[in-house]
C-alpha positions as a printed Julia matrix, in Angstrom:
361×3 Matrix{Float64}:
 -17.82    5.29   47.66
 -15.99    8.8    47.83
 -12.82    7.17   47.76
 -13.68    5.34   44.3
 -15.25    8.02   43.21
 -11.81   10.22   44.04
 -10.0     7.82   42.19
 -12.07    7.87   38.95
 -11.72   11.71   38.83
  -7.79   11.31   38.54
  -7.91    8.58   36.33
 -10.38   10.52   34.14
  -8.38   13.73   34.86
  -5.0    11.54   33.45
  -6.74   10.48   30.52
  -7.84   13.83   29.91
  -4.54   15.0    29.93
  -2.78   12.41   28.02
  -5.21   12.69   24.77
  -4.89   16.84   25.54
  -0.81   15.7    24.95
  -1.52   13.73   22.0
  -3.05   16.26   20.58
  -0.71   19.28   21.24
   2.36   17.21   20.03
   0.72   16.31   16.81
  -0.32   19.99   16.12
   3.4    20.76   16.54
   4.84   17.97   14.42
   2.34   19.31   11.56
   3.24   22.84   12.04
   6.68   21.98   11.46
   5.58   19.5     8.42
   3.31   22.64    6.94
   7.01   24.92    7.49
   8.93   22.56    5.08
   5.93   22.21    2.71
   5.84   26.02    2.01
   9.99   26.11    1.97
   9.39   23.7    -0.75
   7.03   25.77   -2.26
   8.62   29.09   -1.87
  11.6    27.3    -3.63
   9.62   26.19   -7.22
   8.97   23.26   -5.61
   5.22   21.5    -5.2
   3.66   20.42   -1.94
   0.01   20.36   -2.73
  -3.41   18.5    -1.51
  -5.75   18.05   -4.52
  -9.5    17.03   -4.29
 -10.74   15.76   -7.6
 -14.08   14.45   -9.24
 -12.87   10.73  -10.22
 -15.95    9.03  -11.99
 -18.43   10.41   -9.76
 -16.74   10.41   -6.36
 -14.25   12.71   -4.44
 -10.63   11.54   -4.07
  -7.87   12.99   -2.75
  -4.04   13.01   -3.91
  -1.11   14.71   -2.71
   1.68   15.62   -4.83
   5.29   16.61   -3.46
   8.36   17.48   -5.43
  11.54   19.64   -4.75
  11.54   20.52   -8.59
   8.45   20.39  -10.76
  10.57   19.02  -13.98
  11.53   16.19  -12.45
   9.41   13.29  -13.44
   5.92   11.96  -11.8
   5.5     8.77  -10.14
   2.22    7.73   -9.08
   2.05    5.33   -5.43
  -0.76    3.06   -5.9
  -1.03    1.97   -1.57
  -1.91   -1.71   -0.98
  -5.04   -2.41    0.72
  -7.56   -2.27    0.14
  -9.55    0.44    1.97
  -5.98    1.16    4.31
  -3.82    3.54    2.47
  -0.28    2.7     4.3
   1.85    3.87    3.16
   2.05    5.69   -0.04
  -1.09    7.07    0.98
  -2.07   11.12    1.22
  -0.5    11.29    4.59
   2.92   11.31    3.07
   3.29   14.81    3.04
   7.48   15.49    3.84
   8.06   11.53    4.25
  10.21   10.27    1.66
  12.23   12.74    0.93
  14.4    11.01   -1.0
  11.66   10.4    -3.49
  10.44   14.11   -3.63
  14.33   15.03   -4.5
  13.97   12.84   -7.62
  10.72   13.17   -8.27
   7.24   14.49   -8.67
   5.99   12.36   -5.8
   2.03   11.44   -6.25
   0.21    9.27   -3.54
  -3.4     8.47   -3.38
  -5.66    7.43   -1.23
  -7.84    5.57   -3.53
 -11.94    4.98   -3.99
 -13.32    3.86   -0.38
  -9.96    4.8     1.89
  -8.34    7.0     3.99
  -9.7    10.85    2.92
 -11.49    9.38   -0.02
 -13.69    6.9     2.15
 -17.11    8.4     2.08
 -20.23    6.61    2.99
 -22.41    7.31    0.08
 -19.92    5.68   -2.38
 -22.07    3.27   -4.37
 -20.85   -0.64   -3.47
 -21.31   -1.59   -7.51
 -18.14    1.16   -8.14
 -16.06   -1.54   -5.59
 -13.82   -3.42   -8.11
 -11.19   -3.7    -9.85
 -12.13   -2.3   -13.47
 -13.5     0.99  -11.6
 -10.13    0.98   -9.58
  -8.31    0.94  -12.96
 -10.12    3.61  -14.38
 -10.11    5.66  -11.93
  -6.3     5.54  -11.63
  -6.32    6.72  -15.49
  -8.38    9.69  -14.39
  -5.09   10.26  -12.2
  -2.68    9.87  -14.49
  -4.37   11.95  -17.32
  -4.67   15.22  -14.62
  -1.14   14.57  -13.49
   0.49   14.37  -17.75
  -2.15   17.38  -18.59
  -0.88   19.08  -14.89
   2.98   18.62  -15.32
   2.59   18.72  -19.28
   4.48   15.32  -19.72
   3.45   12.63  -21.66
   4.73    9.54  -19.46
   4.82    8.84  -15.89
   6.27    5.93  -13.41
   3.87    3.71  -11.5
   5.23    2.28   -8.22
   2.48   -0.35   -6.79
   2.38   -2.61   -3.4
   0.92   -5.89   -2.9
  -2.98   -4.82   -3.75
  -1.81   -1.83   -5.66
  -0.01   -4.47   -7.66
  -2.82   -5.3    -8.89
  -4.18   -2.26  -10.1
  -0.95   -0.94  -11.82
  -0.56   -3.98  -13.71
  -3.75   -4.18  -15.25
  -3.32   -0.69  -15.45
  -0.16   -0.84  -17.68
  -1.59   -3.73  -19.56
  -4.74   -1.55  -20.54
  -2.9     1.88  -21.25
   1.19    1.66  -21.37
   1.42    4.27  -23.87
   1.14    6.7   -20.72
   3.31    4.54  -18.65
   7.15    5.03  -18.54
   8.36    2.1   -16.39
   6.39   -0.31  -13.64
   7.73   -0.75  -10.48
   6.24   -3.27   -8.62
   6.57   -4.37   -4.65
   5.84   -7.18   -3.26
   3.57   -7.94   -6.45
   0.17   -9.72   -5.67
   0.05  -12.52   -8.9
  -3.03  -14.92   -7.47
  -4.76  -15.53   -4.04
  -5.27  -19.21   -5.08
  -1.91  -20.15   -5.85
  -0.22  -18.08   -3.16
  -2.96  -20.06   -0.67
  -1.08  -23.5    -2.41
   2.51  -22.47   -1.86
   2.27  -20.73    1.44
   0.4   -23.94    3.04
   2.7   -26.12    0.97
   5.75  -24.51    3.17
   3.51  -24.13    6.51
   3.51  -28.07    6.29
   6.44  -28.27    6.1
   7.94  -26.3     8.8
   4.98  -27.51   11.04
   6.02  -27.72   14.18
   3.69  -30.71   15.22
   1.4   -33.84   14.12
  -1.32  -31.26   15.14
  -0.65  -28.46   13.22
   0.22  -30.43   10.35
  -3.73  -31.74   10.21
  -5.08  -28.46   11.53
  -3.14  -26.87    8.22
  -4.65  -29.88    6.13
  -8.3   -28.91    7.04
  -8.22  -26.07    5.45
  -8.82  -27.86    1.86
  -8.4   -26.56   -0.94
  -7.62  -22.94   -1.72
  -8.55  -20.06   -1.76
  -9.86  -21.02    1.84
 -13.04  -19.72    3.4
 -13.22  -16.85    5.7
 -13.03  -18.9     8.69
  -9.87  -20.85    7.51
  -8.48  -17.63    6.02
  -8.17  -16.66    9.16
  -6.53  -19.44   10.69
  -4.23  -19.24    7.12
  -3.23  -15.87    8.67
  -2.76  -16.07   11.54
   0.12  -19.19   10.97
   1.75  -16.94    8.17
   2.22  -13.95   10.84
   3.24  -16.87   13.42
   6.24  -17.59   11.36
   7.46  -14.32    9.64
   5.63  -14.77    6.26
   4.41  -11.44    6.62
   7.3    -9.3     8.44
  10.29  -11.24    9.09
  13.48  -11.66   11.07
  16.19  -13.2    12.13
  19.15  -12.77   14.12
  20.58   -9.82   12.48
  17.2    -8.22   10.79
  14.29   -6.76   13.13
  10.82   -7.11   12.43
   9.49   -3.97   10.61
   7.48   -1.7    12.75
   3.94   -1.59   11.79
   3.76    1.38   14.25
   6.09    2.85   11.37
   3.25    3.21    8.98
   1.1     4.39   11.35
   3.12    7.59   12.45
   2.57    9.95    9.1
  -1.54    9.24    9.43
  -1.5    10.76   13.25
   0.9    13.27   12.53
  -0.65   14.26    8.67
  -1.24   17.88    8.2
  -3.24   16.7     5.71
  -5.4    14.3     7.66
  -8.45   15.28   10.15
  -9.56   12.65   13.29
 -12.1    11.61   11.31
  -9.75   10.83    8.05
  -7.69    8.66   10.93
 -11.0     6.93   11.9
 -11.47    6.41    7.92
  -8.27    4.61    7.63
  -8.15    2.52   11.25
 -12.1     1.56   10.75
 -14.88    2.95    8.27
 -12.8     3.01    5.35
 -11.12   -0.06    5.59
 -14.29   -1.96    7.15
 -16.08   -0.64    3.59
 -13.6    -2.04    1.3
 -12.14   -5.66    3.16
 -15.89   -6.43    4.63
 -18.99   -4.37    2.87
 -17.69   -4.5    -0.5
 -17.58   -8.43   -1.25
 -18.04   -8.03   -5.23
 -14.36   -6.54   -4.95
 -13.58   -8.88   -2.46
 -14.84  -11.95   -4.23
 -12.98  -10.49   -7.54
  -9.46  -10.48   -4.86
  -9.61  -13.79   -3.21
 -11.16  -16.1    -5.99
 -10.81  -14.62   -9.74
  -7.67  -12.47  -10.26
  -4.81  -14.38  -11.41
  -2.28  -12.0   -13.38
  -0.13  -15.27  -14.86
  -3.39  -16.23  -16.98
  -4.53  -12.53  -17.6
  -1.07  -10.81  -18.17
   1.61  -12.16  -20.56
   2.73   -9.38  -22.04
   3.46   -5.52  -20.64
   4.91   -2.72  -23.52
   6.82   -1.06  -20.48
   9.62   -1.68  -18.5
   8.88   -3.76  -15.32
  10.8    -4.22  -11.85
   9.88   -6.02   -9.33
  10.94   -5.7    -5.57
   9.9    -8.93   -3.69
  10.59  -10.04    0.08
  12.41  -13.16   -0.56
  10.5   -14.51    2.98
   7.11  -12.96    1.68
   3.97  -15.87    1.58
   1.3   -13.17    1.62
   2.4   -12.9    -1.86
   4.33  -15.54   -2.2
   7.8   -14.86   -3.43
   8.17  -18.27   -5.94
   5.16  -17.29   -7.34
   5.56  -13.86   -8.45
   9.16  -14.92   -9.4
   7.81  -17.47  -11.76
   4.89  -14.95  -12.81
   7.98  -12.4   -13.44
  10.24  -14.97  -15.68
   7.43  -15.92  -17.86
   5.61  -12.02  -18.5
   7.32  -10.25  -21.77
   7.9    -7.09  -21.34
   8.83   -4.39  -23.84
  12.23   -2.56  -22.51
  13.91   -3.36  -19.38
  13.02   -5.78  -16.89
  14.56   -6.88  -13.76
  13.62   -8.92  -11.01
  14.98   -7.47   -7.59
  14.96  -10.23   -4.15
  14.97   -8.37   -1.02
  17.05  -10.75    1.35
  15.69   -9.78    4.63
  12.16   -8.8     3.75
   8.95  -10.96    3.84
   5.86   -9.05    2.58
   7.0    -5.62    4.54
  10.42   -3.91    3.36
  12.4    -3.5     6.24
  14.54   -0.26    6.33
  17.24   -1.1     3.96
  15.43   -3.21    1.34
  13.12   -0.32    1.5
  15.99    1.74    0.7
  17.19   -0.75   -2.31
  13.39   -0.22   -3.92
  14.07    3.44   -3.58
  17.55    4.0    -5.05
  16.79    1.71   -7.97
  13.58    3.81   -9.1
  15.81    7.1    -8.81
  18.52    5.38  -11.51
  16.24    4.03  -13.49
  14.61    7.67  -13.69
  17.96    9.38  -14.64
């Protein structure tokens, strides 16, 4: 007995000291984040955590740019209820963004530092989500005094901005959009479409076919998933390209100046448990009745879209043939990224980046 019990104190005693590690290394790595925020600052830059009152709830946003008449781009994070990445925790991450820009991202209604528990379910869907967003966007044009700004969206963001710049796109300069969600349904019919036929059995091939018809029920959702992760639909590779490092979008969150335990414990569980579980009007409204091709023909901005050429979450045929048929007003350009599925790797992440900064100049 003493000798298990001696053994339980050092294993407590190392665990102990490994979260005591954890925790002084992540105090460093913000102290030196908080340093390059206030150089920023101290040259007319902006590096600034704002709480606002957005139709009856607190959200957060942090805004970051070297010069402060540069333009604003707003990051609408996919999701929903995870805010990776574009989310508040970007504080000193993309630096190549807050050179060009006045960089904006949000942790929207029910995630990350705006996850609260009194947040009233009803407020869960999409038309709230748009509205709130203009509550952004007017503080940010009354803020920066400009009358225009750039919306960059990913996969459920997608959905926002676009109903966003179909409802108001006289305060929307141009639409960037990655890896654009168009409709659940028809991404469901695709994706199994080319599951079937890279199945690698008799067996899988009927397992697939069980799933009738889309959009599939939680149970076969599941299995849906699990068969598009199985084969790179989600975050690809090959021979020459690496899988993208979820880790990678985990490392601002635990090392955010700007984010408490608790706001990490928002993102990893409460939050995100709120939005993909409690709220199932929003849900419902994801999976079964948005479908952009029938609800958005027309856009009077410029559009881009950035779209992993391997992606079946949102499946790249789809939003390609979503993209030739919308009319846009201005510019519009459809961009493949080669060695991407539904997560940029590093350099089709950096071809989404260097294309917002020329279209900007």
């Amino acid at each position: 007995m003493n000798r298990w019990m001696h053994f339980s104190f050092i294993g407590i005693g190392i665990i102990i000291f490994a979260l005591v590690s954890i925790l002084l290394v992540r105090h460093i790595i913000q102290r030196k984040v908080l340093k390059k925020s206030n150089e920023l600052i101290d040259n007319s830059g902006v590096s600034d955590l704002v709480e606002l009152n957005i139709n009856g709830t607190k959200q957060y946003i942090f805004i970051e740019g070297k010069d402060k008449q540069e333009p604003i781009i707003l990051f609408l994070h996919g999701g929903p209820g995870q805010p990776l990445p574009f989310g508040v925790c970007s504080r000193g991450v993309y630096p190549k963004i807050t050179d060009n820009f006045i960089a904006v991202y949000y942790d929207q209604r029910g995630a990350g530092k705006s996850y609260q528990s009194d947040i009233p379910l009803d407020s869960m869907n999409i038309n709230q989500f748009v509205e709130d967003t203009n509550e952004i966007v007017d503080y940010l044009r009354e803020r920066f005094n400009q009358d225009k700004i750039y919306l960059a969206c990913m996969s459920w963001g997608s959905i926002i901005g676009m109903k966003y710049v179909d409802r108001y796109p006289e305060k929307i300069d141009t639409y960037f959009g990655i890896s654009q969600f168009v409709s659940n349904a028809k991404t469901q019919k695709l994706s199994t479409k080319w599951l079937i036929e890279i199945a690698e059995d008799k067996e899988m091939k009927e397992d697939i076919a069980s799933f009738g018809n889309p959009p599939y029920s939680i149970e076969n959702e599941e299995k849906y998933s699990k068969y598009i992760s199985k084969y790179g639909g989600d975050n690809y590779s090959d021979e020459t390209t690496s899988k993208v490092n979820i880790l990678s979008y985990l490392k601002p969150m635990l090392f955010s100046p700007d984010y408490t335990l608790e706001d990490i414990y928002k993102v990893v569980y409460s939050g995100a448990k709120f939005s993909l579980f409690k709220s199932k009007v929003l849900q419902k409204e994801i999976q079964h009745e948005v479908d952009l091709q029938e609800e958005v023909k027309i856009v009077k901005v410029p559009v881009y879209l950035f779209q992993g050429m391997h992606d079946k979450l949102t499946n790249y045929d789809l939003t390609e043939e979503f993209f030739n048929e919308l009319k846009v007003h201005g510019e519009k350009e459809f961009i493949p990224l080669e060695k991407s599925a539904h997560y940029p790797n590093k350099e089709d992440f950096k071809i989404f980046v260097d294309k917002m900064i020329e279209v900007s100049k």
